[in-house]
C-alpha positions, 0 to 999 in steps of 0.5 A, spaced: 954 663 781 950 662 776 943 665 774 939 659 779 943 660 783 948 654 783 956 654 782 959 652 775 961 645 776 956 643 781 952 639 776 949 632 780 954 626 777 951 623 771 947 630 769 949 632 761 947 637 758 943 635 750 948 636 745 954 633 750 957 628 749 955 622 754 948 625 753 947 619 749 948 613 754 944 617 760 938 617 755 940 610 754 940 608 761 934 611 763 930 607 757 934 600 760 932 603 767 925 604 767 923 596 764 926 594 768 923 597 774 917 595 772 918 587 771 922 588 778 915 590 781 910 585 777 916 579 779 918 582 786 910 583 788 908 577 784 913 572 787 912 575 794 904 573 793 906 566 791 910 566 797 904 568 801 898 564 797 903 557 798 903 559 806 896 562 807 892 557 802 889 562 798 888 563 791 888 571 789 895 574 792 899 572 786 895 577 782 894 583 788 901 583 788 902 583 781 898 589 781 900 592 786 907 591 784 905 594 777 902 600 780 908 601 785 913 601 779 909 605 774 909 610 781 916 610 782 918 609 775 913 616 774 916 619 780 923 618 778 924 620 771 916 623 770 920 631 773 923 634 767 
């Protein structure tokens, strides 16, 4: 056991230490990761937003979910990679 109470070896699957090699690529897929949640969450919310405004006749969901998608992403892309 270690010091925090975890076993050597018992690192989650992708987790690299600074200074190891692959710490590069898990830095590189986090930038990659967090863009591309926050154009899935405009897109996403934005497309279902047009969906509803075609069937509803109204003029202002696409925005509501555009931001309401932004947001969700911000908080999720916070939520997931915010923790250090």
């Amino acid at each position: 056991m270690t010091d925090d109470g975890h076993r050597p070896g018992d690192e989650p699957a992708g987790a690299t230490p600074a200074g190891e090699p692959g710490h590069g690529r898990l830095e590189e897929s986090r930038a990659w990761n967090i863009p591309s949640y926050l154009l899935a969450g405009v897109l996403g919310f934005g497309g279902l937003g047009w969906l509803l405004d075609r069937l509803v006749g109204t003029d202002f969901l696409v925005a509501v979910g555009i931001v309401a998608g932004m947001a969700l992403a911000i908080y999720y892309v916070w939520f997931r990679y915010g923790k250090s």
